[in-house]
C-alpha positions in Angstrom: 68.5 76.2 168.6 66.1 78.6 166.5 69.0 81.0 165.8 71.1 77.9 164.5 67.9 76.5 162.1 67.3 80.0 161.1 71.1 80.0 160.1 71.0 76.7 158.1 67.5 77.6 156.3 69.4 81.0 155.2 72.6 79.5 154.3 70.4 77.1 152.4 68.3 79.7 150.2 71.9 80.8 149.4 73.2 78.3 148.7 70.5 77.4 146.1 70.6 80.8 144.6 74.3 80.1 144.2 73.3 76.8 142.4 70.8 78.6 140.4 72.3 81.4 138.8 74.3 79.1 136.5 71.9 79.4 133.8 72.6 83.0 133.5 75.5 84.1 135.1 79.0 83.2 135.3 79.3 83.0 139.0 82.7 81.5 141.0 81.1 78.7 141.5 80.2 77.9 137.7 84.0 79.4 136.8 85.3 76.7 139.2 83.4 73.7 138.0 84.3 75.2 134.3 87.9 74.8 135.4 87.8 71.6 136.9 86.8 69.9 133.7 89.8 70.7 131.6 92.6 68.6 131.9 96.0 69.5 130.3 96.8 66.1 129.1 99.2 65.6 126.6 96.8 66.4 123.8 95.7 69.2 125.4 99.4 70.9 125.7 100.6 69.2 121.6 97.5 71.6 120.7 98.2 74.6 123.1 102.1 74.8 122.0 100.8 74.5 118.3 98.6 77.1 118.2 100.8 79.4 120.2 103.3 79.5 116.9 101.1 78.4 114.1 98.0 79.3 111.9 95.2 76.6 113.2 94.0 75.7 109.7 97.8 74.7 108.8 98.1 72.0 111.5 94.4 70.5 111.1 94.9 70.4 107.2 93.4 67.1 106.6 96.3 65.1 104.3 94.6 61.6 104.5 92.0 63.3 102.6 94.3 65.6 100.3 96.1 62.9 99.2 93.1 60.4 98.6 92.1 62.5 95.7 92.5 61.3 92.3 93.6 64.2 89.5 91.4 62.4 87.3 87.5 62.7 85.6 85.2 60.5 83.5 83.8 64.2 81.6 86.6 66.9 81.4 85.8 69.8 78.6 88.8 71.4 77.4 90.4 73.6 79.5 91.1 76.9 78.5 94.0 79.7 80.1 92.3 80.6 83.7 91.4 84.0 83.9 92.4 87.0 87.1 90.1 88.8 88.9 92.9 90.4 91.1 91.4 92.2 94.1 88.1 92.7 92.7 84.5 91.7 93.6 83.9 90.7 89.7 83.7 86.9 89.8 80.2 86.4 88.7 81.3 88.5 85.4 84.1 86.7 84.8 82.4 83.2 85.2 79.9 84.5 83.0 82.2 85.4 80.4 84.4 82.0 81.4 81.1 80.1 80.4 80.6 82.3 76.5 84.5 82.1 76.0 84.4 78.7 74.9 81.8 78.9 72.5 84.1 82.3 70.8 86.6 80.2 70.5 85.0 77.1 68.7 83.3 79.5 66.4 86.4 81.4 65.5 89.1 78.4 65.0 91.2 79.4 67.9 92.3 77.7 70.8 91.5 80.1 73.2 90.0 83.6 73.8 89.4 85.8 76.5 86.7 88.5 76.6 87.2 91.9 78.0 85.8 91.9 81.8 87.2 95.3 81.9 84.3 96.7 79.5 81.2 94.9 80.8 82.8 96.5 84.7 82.4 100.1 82.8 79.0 100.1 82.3 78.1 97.5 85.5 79.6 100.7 87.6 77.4 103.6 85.6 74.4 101.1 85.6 74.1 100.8 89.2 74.9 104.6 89.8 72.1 105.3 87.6 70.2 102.8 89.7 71.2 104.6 92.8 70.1 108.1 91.7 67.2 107.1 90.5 66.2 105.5 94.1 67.5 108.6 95.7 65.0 110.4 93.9 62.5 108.0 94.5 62.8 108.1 98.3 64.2 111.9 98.8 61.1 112.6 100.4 61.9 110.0 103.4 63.8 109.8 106.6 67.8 108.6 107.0 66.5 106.4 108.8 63.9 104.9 106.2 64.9 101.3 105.6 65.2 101.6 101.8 67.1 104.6 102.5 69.8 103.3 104.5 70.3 100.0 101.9 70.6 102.6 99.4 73.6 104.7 101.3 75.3 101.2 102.3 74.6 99.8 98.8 75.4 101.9 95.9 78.2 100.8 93.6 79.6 97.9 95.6 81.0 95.5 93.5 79.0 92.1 93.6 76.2 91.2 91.2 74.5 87.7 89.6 73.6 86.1 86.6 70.8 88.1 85.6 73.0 91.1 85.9 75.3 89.8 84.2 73.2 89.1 81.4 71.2 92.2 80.9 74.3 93.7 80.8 75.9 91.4 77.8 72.0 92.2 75.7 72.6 96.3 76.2 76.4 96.5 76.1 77.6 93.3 74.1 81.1 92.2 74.5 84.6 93.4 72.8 87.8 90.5 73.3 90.2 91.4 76.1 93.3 93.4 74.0 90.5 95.8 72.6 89.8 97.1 76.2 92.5 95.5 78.5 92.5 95.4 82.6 93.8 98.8 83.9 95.0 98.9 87.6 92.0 100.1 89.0 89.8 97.4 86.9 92.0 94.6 88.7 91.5 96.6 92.3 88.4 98.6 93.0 89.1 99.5 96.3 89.9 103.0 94.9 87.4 103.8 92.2 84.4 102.1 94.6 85.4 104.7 97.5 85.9 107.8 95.0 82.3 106.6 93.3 80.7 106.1 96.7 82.0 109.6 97.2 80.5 111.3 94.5 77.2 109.7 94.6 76.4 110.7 98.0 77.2 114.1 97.4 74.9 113.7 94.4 72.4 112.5 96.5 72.5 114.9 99.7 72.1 117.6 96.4 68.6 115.9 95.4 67.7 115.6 98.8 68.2 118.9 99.8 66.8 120.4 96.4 63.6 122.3 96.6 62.9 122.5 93.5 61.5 119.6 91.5 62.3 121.0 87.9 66.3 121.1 89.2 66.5 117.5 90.0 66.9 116.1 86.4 69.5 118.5 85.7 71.2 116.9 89.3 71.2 113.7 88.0 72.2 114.2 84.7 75.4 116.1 86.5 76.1 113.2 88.8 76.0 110.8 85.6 78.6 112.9 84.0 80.7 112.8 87.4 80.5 109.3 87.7 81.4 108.7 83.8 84.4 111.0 84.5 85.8 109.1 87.4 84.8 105.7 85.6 86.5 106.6 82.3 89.8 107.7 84.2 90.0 104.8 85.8 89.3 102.3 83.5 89.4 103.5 80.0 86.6 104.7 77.7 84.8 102.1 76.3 84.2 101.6 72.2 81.6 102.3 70.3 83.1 100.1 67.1 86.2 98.6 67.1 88.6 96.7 64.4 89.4 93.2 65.0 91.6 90.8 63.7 92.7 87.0 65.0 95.2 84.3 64.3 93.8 80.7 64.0 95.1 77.7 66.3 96.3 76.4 62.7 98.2 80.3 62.6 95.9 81.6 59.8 95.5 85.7 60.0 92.1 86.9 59.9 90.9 89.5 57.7 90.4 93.1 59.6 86.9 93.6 60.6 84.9 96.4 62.1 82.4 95.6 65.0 80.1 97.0 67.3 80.0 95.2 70.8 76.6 94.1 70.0 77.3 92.9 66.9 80.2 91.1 67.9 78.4 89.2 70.9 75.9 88.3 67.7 78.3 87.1 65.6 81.2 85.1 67.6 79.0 84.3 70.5 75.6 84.4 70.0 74.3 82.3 73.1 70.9 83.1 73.9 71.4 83.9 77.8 67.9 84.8 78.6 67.7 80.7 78.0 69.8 79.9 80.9 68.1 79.8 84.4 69.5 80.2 87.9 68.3 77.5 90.3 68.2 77.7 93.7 69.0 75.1 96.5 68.2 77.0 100.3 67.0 75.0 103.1 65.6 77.5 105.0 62.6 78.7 102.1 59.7 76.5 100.8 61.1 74.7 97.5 58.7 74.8 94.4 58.2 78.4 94.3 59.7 81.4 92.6 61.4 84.9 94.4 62.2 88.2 93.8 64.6 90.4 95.6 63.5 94.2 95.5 66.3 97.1 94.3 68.4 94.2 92.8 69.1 94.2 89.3 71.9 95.9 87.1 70.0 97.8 84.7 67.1 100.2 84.9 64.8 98.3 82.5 65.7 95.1 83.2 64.4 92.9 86.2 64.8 92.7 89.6 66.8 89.7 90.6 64.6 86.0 90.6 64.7 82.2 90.7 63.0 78.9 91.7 64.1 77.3 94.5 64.3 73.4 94.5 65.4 70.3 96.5 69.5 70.0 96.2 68.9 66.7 94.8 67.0 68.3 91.9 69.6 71.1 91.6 72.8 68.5 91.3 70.9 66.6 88.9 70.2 69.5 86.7 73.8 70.6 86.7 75.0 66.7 85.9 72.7 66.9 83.3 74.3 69.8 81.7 78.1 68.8 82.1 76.9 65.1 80.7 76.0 66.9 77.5 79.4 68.7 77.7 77.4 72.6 78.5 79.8 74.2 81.4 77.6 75.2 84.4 77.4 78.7 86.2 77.4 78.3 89.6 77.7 79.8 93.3 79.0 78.7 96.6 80.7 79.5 99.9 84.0 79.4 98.5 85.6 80.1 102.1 84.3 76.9 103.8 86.9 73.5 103.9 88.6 75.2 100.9 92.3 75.1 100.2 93.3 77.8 97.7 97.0 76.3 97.3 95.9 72.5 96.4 93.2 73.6 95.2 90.9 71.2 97.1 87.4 71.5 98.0 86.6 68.7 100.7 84.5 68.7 103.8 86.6 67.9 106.5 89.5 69.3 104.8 90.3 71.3 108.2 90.4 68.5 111.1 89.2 70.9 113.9 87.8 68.2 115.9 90.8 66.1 116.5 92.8 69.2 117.4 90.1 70.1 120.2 88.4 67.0 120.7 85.0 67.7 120.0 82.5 67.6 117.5 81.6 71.3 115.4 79.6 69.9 112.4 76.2 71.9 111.4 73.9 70.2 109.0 73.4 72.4 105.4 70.1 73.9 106.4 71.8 74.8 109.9 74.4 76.3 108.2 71.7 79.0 106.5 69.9 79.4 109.7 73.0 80.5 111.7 74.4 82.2 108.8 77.4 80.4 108.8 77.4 80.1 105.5 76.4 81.9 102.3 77.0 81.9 98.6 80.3 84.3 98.3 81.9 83.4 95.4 80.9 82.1 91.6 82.7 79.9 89.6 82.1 77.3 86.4 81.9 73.9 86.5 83.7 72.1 83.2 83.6 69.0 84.2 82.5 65.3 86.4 83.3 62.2 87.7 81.3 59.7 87.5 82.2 55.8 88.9 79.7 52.9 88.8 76.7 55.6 88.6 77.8 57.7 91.4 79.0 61.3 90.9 82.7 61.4 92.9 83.6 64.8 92.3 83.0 68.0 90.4 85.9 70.0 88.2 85.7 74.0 88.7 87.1 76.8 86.5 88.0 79.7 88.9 88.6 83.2 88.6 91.6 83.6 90.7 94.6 83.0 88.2 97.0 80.1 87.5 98.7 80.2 90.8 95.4 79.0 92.5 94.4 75.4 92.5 95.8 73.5 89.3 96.4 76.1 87.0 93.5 77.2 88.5 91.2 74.5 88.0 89.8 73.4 91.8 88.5 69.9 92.1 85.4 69.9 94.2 83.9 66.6 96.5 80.5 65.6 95.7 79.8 66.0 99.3 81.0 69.2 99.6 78.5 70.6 97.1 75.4 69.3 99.1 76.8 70.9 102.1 77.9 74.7 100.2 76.7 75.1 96.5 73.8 77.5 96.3 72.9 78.3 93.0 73.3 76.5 89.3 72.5 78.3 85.9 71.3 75.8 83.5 69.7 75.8 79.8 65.7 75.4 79.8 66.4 72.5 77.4 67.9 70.3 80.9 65.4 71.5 83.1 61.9 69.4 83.4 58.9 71.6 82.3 57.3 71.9 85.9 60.3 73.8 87.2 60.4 75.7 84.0 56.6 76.3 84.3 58.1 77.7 88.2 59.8 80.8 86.0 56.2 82.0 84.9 54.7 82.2 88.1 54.3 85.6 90.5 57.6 85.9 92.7 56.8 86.7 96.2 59.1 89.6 96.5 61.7 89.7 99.2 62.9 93.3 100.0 66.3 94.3 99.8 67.6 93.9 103.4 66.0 90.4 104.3 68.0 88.4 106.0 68.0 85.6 103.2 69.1 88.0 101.0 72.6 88.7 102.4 72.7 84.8 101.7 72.2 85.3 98.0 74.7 88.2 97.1 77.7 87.1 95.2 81.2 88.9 95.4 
């Protein structure tokens, strides 16, 4: 009898281990009960044979809610030809420009006009390699394995900037139109010239680095600078100093021939004051009410380090309805890749029916999105237009960067609800924004360094 109790209290403790391990391990016993709860009912085999043949975001395309879209707005500003950014990262230079082109074009008579992306990328790419030596220099004296020095060898010329880069830029460079410095191959796909750039600025940099003396690292530099505006002008084209310019009007009047600088042309055609445009930010995850900084990000060496105020999306929306009512196009930034559909040119949540095809629920709230980094700002675009029905903002209409194949033309129409749950950032004019927000912009930033996680969230391709 005691050998058959000391049998049962063993095979008990066992057996209770067994039970217990679930919470860790996958054991047979927790593979077996895993098991038993599928059941290959109908549903379950429809979705299995489906996905054995078929892309997964085909089938679960939502067409209930594709086809309850109306085409149409109560606010639509004129639409102009939608520009390419080919296989490049430059979309938050070409919505810049996409937001100035319209205000060329009123100012000259014509119907439409599209500003040279091409130059601006030129001096974007020998900005940030200055950038890059300079904070090579800066840190020669520190380990590979310095925080600030890895960023630096991950992050040198990548394309990908923001607003404020974009507009210190325009200030030091100006702009020229599109047929006096045209796309080149490599200006419509930087895969190349980023990799040969990349290239030549870490050789650059091991050279500083490993130089002993401090009177030759100047002389380094300048060398690299000459490298880069080798490759740069190879690639893309050398930029002008002047230029002459000449137009024909929508009512086919020829202008007379003109000489320009960039800058000059900028002052005369365009003219916007972009330093009076702010970006405002919407993320859950960060006190609202308060300004930031992010460390090592800017464009130009004496301009500043990337900033905004962050607000409540309610404020945010509101600011940006604001604008579009009084027929300014808006700047903006999103997760472009979330419940998108290139093709229709839809923006919708729920546009992908996931749950119906496995029968469960996979929705995350907008500030879980940012805290499981499931979603982040990727893309930037210009919105040029809203509808509005009995007081209620329906949807938004977007200007992309992706050519007229996209979308309609390549115009996307955006659900309200999908901008609270994946629009990030608006640029508005200080004359829309209420003066305690403004007041925000004076304020000391607290500074975020360069590889904070939140950053990641705020870098635009």
């Amino acid at each position: 009898m005691k050998t058959i109790s000391l049998m049962f209290f063993i095979l008990l403790a066992l057996s209770s281990q067994l039970l217990a391990q679930p919470e860790h391990d996958i054991t047979p016993l927790v593979l077996n009960d895993l098991q038993k709860t599928l059941v290959p009912d109908a549903a379950f085999k429809t979705a299995q044979h489906a996905l054995a043949q078929v892309d997964g975001n085909k089938i679960t395309q939502n067409w209930e809610k594709i086809n309850s879209v109306d085409p149409y707005f109560s606010l639509r500003l004129k639409d102009l030809k939608a520009t390419d950014q080919k296989g490049t990262g430059r979309c938050w230079m070409f919505s810049g420009l996409n937001v100035l082109r319209p205000v060329a074009a009123n100012k000259l008579g014509l119907d439409d006009i599209e500003l040279s992306q091409n130059y601006l990328y030129f001096y974007e790419k020998l900005e940030k390699a200055n950038l890059f030596l300079d904070a090579v220099i800066e840190t020669r004296s520190r380990s590979y394995t310095d925080r600030t020095v890895e960023y630096l060898f991950k992050q040198n010329v990548q394309d990908g900037q923001n607003w404020l880069g974009f507009i210190e830029l325009v200030r030091k460079y100006g702009v020229v139109p599109k047929d006096v410095m045209p796309e080149t191959y490599s200006s419509s796909n930087s895969s190349h010239v980023n990799l040969v750039l990349s290239l030549k600025l870490k050789q650059a940099a091991m050279r500083i680095r490993h130089e002993s003396s401090a009177g030759e690292i100047p002389r380094l530099k300048l060398q690299a600078l000459k490298d880069v505006y080798r490759i740069l002008a190879i690639n893309f084209g050398i930029p002008p100093k002047d230029f002459q310019w000449r137009f024909e009007t929508k009512d086919n009047r020829i202008s007379p021939l003109k000489t320009y600088t960039p800058q000059q042309f900028y002052s005369e055609v365009v003219g916007e004051v972009l330093e009076d445009y702010y970006p405002i930010y919407a993320i859950p995850t960060v006190p609202v009410n308060a300004k930031y900084e992010i460390d090592l990000d800017r464009t130009v060496s004496e301009g500043p380090n990337m900033y905004f105020v962050n607000c409540s999306l309610d404020v945010m929306k509101d600011l940006a309805k604001r604008s579009l009512l009084d027929s300014t196009a808006v700047w903006f930034g999103c997760d472009v890749g979330r419940e998108s559909n290139g093709e229709s040119g839809l923006m919708t949540p729920r546009l992908y029916d996931y749950e119906s095809l496995y029968g469960m629920d996979l929705t995350l709230s907008r500030s879980e999105l940012f805290e499981t980094y499931s979603s982040v700002p990727t893309h930037n675009m210009v919105f040029t237009g809203i509808d509005i029905v009995d007081g209620k903002v329906r949807k938004w209409l977007v200007e992309n960067s992706w050519g007229e194949s996209r979308g309609k033309k390549g115009y996307f129409t955006m659900l309200d609800d999908w901008f609270d749950d994946y629009v990030e950032v608006v640029v508005i004019h200080k004359k829309y924004i209420p003066a305690d927000i403004l007041a925000l912009f004076k304020t000391p930033a607290k500074v975020l360094p360069p590889w904070d996680p939140m950053v990641k969230a705020l870098t635009m391709e």
